[in-house]
C-alpha positions, 0 to 999 in steps of 0.5 A: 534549483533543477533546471529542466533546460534544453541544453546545458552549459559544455565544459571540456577541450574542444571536441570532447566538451561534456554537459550535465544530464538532466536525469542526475537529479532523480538520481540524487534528488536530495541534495543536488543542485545546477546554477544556470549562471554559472553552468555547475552544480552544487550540494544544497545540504553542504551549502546550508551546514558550511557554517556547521560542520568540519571542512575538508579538503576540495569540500569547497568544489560543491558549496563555493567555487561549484562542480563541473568536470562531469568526466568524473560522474558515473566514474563507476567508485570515482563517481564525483557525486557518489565520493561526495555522499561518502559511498568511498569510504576512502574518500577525503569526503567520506559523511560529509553529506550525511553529516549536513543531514543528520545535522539538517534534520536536528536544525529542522526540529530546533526551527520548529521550536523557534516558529513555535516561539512566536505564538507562545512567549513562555517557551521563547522565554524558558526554552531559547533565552534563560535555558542553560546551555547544558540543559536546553533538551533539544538534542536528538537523544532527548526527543527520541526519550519524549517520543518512547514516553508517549508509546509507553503511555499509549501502549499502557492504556491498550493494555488497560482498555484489554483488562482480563478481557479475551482477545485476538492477534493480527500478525503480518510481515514486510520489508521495509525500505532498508530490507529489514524485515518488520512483523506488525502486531495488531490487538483486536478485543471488546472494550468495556463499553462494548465496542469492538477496537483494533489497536495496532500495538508493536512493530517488531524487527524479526531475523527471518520469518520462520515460524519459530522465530515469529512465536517468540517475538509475539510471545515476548511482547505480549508477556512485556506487557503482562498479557496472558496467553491464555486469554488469547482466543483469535489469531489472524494472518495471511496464507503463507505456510509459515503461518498456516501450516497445521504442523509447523506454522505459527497458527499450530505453535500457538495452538499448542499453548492455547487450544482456544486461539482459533486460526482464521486466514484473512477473508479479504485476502483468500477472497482476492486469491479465490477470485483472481484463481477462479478467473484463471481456471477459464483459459481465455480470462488466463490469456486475457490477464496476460495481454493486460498485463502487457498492455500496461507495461508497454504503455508505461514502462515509458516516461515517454509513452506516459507523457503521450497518454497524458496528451492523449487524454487531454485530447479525449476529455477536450472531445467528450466535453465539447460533444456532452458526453461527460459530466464536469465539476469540481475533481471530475475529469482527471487526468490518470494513468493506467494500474497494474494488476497484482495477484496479492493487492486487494482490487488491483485487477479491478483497478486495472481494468476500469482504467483501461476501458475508462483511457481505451481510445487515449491508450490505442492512440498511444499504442498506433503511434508507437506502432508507426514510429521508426525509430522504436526499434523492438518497442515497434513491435511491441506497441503492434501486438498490443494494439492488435490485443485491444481490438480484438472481439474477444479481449473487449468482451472479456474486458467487459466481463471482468469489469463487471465480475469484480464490481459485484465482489469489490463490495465484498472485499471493502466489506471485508476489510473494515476495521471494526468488521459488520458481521450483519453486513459481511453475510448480507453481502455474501448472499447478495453477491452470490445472488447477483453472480447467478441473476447475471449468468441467467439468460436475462443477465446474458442479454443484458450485458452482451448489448453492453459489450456490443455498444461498447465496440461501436463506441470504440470501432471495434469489429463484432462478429457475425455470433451465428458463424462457426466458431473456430478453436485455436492450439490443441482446444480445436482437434476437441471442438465439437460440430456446430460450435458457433461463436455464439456458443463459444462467447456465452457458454465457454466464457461467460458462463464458465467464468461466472461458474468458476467465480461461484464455486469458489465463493462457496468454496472460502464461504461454505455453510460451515462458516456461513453457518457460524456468522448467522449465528452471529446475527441472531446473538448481536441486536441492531443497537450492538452491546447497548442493550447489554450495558444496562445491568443485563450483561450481569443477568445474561453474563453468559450471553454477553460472554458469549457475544464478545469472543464471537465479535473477538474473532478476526476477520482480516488484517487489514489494520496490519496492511495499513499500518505498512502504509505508515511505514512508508511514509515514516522510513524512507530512502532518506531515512533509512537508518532508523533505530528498530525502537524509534521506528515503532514508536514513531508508528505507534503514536502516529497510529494511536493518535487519538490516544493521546488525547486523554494525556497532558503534558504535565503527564509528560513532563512527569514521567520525563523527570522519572526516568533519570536525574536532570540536570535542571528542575522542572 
């Protein structure tokens, strides 16, 4: 129970009563509870485990008689709220609450058992009711043990689909929710069959990122599970100078044990840096991704401001529909909130700038009356210049521009970061791409996408400039503005074609002929139907060429697959389990990843393996 009510229940002496603040809850969401009735608050974790755990003194202020002398919170150490989770380790409640969750969290595996139970008789029977007391394997240790079975068999069975196969390495970094830095290990190779597979395969805590340190973690775990190194023909990681670094990077020590492990950094990650950097080399698109960015932090760095966007696009969508200007069905039409761009995430920008075009009447709506209102003090301000930014001529049309840039390499970069890469597909759409980006800097590209601009402003009100006037340069650019220089000239040849040109050079930059020349040869090795033709006996004819084809598929391409897997971190180690042991945490990982694994194993095989590990104290 988090009532959101207008006004709380007052507690307190006349003329210095207080009331509970709604926003405890986001700050204790957990636990923390209000009983309207009675006008306080309670633990829900401590009222569950009352039965279970050990009773210390005032343990009854939040389950029985409830809590309402709010003097005490944000007491800064004498906190009512922070005593009571135990972050005064003088506090007579000191782990009370986290003893109710760890307790909670075993009640919760244990319920699952008895849900369980319902459809199958034989656990209900031989689990619940005739186990012994002793023996029932339903303790937190014990599942933990069943879980690093089933990462060992998992691991055992990449290790057997490699063989003596050649192979390559992705490796990245991050922090986790604990600030724990965690290294991801992904395999990538070519089955027997022929199919190109990435299995994640470790999640290894590291003390530092230090070139050194990540050598050794990756060789340890490698020569655990009997890899040869020398088999190592691919390594794959980001940018970052701990990795790349020609001397003293990870890349070069591992080059000192195996010449044969070519270094490749992630395409899908320098595309997004090239791009990004390229837009930025024109000073306008620079300023433009300043202003962008603070649009979208004045909108949205307002839980206020977030809840009148929301009303703004009801309002918009309400109007389009009514006039047929959209479309509906089924997931059609929702409503959204505006993105930030980042330098480092994958489509961000692009992501950012279609949801402002898509919101731009519902957003200036938000921002004039932010603009009006009185009582924002600084903030006033703020929603004016941003408000000033949106319709202005030439922050649409380099919206305009951008949003157009990036659609053509936004299938580059999904190209990029497939799984099982399609080298065929990956050259064919960076030749399309650069083909595209030069068809849109032609004179028929300018035509064409100037009348977008321009219907663009006329939908939203925005004021176009007469293009014939004399455009006039502002800050130092003006003192080398030549004669004649209209606005015109200065919207196709000064920004449009200089970003297209900048964008151009850079995709020839991190595409040159060198690699471009190595996929092509690529092309010309692997058929349209892959390995297949190689599978029947020609493989021993060719063997030669089959080697060939595996370690040129072998090479990584990105490691998207390593960005994924911190995808599943999130969601398995949170701030409510923030305390997992470095092992549990990866074999968690690793059977959520590897799923599909588990498939060629019962649980006889289990079982087994359970009964290997030490003596039980039952038989099986």
């Amino acid at each position: 129970m988090q009532p959101k009510l207008k006004n709380y229940k007052a507690f307190g002496p006349q003329g210095h009563q207080r009331r509970f603040q709604y926003h405890w809850f986001s700050e204790f969401p957990s636990w923390l509870e209000y009983s309207e009735s009675s006008g306080k608050a309670y633990c829900l974790l401590c009222f569950l485990c009352s039965k279970n755990i050990k009773k210390r003194g005032g343990f009854d202020a939040f389950t029985i008689q409830g809590f309402n002398n709010w003097k005490k919170v944000h007491d800064r150490k004498n906190c009512a709220f922070l005593v009571h989770i135990g972050s005064d380790p003088c506090s007579e409640h000191n782990n009370s609450a986290k003893e109710c969750q760890a307790l909670l969290n075993n009640l919760n595996h244990i319920d699952n058992i008895m849900e369980v139970a319902k459809f199958n008789p034989e656990i209900a029977a031989v689990v619940l009711e005739n186990a012994p007391q002793c023996a029932k394997y339903t303790s937190p240790d014990i599942q933990k043990e069943i879980l690093s079975i089933f990462a060992l068999k998992i691991r055992k069975h990449i290790r057997e689909e490699i063989g003596d196969q050649k192979f390559s390495i992705l490796v990245d970094e991050t922090c986790d929710i604990s600030k724990r830095e965690q290294m991801a290990i992904v395999l990538r190779f070519v089955d027997i069959d022929g199919v190109l597979q990435e299995r994640f395969f470790d999640l290894v805590h590291v003390r530092n990122t230090k070139a050194l340190t990540l050598k050794a973690e990756i060789c340890y775990v490698l020569s655990t599970y009997g890899f040869d190194v020398q088999n190592l023909r691919g390594q794959g990681y980001d940018g970052a100078s701990n990795m790349r670094g020609e001397l003293n990077g990870l890349q070069a020590l591992v080059l000192k044990e195996c010449p044969y492990a070519y270094y490749v950094h992630c395409y899908a990650h320098r595309l997004q840096l090239a791009l990004v950097a390229a837009a930025k080399d024109v000073v306008p698109v620079t300023q433009f991704f300043q202003k962008l960015l603070f649009i979208v932090n004045t909108v949205d760095s307002s839980a206020k401001r977030h809840d009148e966007l929301h009303d703004a696009q009801v309002v918009e969508l309400a109007r389009l529909l009514a006039v047929d200007e959209l479309e509906t069905g089924q997931g059609a039409n929702q409503i959204r909130s505006l993105k930030r761009p980042g330098d480092t995430r994958w489509g961000s920008h692009l992501g950012s700038i279609s949801s402002l075009m898509d919101m731009f009447n519902p957003v200036s709506t938000v921002l004039q009356n932010l603009a009006a209102d009185s009582t924002a003090g600084t903030n006033r301000a703020d929603g004016d210049t941003s408000f000033n930014y949106m319709i202005s001529f030439e922050f649409v049309f380099i919206l305009c521009l951008m949003r157009e840039i990036l659609e053509i390499t936004e299938q580059l970069g999904q190209a990029l970061q497939k799984k099982s890469q399609d080298i065929v597909n990956a050259i064919r759409l960076v030749q399309t791409t650069k083909i595209l980006l030069e068809k849109m800097r032609s004179d028929d590209g300018w035509e064409t996408f100037i009348c977008k601009v321009m219907e663009f402003c006329v939908d939203h009100d925005i004021d176009i400039p007469n293009m014939d006037e004399t455009y006039i340069l502002r800050g130092g650019r003006a003192r080398r503005q030549p004669n004649h220089f209209t606005t015109d000239h200065f919207f196709r040849v000064e920004v449009f074609r200089a970003t297209l040109d900048t964008q151009l050079a850079e995709l020839n930059l991190k595409f040159n002929e060198k690699v471009i020349g190595l996929l092509s040869i690529c092309v010309t090795l692997v058929s349209k139907n892959g390995f297949a033709s190689f599978q029947s006996r020609r493989h021993r004819v060719f063997n030669l060429v089959d080697r060939l084809l595996r370690l040129l598929v072998t090479l990584p391409v990105s490691t998207a697959t390593a960005e994924r897997a911190f995808s599943t971190l999130k969601i398995i180690k949170t701030r409510l389990r923030n305390r997992m042991e470095d092992d549990f945490l990866a074999n968690s990982m690793l059977v959520n990843i590897e799923a599909e694994i588990l498939g060629d194993y019962n649980y006889e095989d289990i079982i087994h393996d359970f009964i290997d590990v030490k003596k039980r104290k039952v038989h099986f």
